[in-house]
N, C-alpha and C positions, 0 to 999 in steps of 0.2 A: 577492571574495566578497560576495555579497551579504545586505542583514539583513533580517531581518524584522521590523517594527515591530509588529503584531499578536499574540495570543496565539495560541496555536496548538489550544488548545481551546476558543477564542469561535468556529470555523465549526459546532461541533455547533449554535447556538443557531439556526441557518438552517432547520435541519429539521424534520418534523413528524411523528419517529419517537417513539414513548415508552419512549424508552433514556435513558442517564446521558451515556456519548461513544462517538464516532462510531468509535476504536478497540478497544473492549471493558477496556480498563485499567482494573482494581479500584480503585487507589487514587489515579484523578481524578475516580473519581466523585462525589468532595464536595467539588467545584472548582466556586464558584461559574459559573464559564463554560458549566457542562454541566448544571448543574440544570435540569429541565424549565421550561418557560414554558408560559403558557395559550394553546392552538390553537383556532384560526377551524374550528368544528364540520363548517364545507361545503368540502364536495371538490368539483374539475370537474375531467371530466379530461386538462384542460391540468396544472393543478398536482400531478396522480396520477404526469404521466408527469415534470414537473420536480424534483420529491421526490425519484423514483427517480435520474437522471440527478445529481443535487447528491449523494445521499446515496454513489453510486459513484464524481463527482469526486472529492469531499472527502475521499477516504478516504487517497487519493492526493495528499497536500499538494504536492508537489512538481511537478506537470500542473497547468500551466494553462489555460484555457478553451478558447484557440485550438489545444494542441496533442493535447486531449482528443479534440477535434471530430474532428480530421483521425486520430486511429486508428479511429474509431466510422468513418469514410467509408469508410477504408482494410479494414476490417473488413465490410462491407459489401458489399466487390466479392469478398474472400476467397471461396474455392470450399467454405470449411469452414462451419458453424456457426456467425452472427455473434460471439456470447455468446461460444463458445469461443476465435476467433480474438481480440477484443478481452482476452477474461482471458490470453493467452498474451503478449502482447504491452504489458500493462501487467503482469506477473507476471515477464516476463524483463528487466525494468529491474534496474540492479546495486544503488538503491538499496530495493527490495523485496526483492530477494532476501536482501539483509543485515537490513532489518526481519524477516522469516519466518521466518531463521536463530538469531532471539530474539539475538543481539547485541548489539542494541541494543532500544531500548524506544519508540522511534517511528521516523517516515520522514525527522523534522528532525534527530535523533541521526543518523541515515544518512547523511543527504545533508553533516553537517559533517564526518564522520567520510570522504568520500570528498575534499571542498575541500580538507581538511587532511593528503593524501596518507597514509592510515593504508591505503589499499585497495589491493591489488594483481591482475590480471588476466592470466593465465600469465606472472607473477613481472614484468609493465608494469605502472606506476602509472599508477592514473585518476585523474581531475579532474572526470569529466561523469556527477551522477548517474544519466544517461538512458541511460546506455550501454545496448547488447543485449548480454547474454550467452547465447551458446549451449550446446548442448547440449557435454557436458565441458571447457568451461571453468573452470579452476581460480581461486576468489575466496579470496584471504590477507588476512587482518585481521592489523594489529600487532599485538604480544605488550603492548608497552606501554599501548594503550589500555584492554585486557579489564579488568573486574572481576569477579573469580571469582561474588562474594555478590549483583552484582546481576543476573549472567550467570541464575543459577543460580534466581532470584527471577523472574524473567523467563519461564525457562524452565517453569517450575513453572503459571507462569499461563498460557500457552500451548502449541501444540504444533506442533513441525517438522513440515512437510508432508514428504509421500512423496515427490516429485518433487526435493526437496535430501536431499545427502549431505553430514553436517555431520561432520569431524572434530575433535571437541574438542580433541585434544592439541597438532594443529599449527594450529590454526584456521583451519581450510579448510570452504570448503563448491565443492560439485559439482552444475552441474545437471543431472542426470540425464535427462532427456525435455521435450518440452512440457506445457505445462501447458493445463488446459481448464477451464472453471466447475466442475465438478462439484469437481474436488480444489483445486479455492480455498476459503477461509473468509472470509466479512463478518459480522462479530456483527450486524448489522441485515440480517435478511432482506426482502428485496423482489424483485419481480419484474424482475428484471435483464434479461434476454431482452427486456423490453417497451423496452428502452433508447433502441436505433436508432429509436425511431417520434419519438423527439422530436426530431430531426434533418430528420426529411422534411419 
């Protein structure tokens, strides 16, 4: 397993959105790491379209640079919708779908919770946050890890998309269809769709 030595709310300070963090959580927003910082007033629009591209990596801690690229390429040759094929294929990763499923309360909760064999995938244990999950594959969270009060805390500040089918009682979630931009959420809105140009 690997560590991370960094905070995990020092990449908000990269951006040049005027939000608190880069996940929308209420109560890191008085985390030194995410307080705003003063912005260089001048935009070009190289750094318009780098903004946007950082502000969609980042969101995603667990993608790194090299293998962003290559769904943004992969996406690109897609016969769909760029936007739409790139959010389906970073939305069907097993450790987003247990962040969305409010589980857990980041992507780095996720991805320990999957190292430390808590995850299961039609009743198979995963290892690899990247996995694809497809459509009605069954994701079992252990009993042991849940916390009801923070579940619930979580829950409260966000909201399960339509595209997962969460059963509380056995702790399942189901992903029901592909998913498109449209039924994604990013608390920082930007023009996403302008994504692919900084690529070319």
């Amino acid at each position: 397993m690997t560590k991370r030595l960094l905070s995990k709310y020092s990449v908000c300070k990269k951006l040049r959105n005027s939000y608190n963090n880069l996940w929308g959580i209420e109560s890191k927003d008085s985390c030194r790491s995410v307080l705003n910082k003063k912005r260089k007033k001048r935009f070009t629009s190289y750094s318009r379209l780098l903004n946007i591209k950082q502000s969609l990596r980042l969101f995603y801690p667990n993608i790194g640079e090299k293998l962003f690229k290559c769904c943004i390429k992969s996406s690109i040759k897609s016969p769909s919708k760029t936007i739409d094929k790139l959010s389906s294929v970073l939305e069907s990763r097993i450790d987003s779908i247990i962040f969305r499923s409010c589980f857990v309360t980041s992507f780095q909760e996720a991805r320990q919770l999957i190292n430390h064999r808590f995850i299961t995938v039609n009743d198979n244990c995963v290892t690899s946050p990247g996995k694809k999950i497809k459509k009605g594959d069954v994701i079992k969270v252990n009993l042991k890890f849940l916390n009801k009060e923070v579940f619930l805390k979580t829950l409260s500040s966000r909201s399960i998309p339509n595209y997962l089918e969460l059963d509380i009682n056995n702790l399942t979630i189901i992903l029901l269809w592909d998913v498109n931009f449209k039924n994604t959420y990013y608390p920082i809105k930007e023009e996403y769709s302008d994504v692919s140009r900084y690529y070319r």
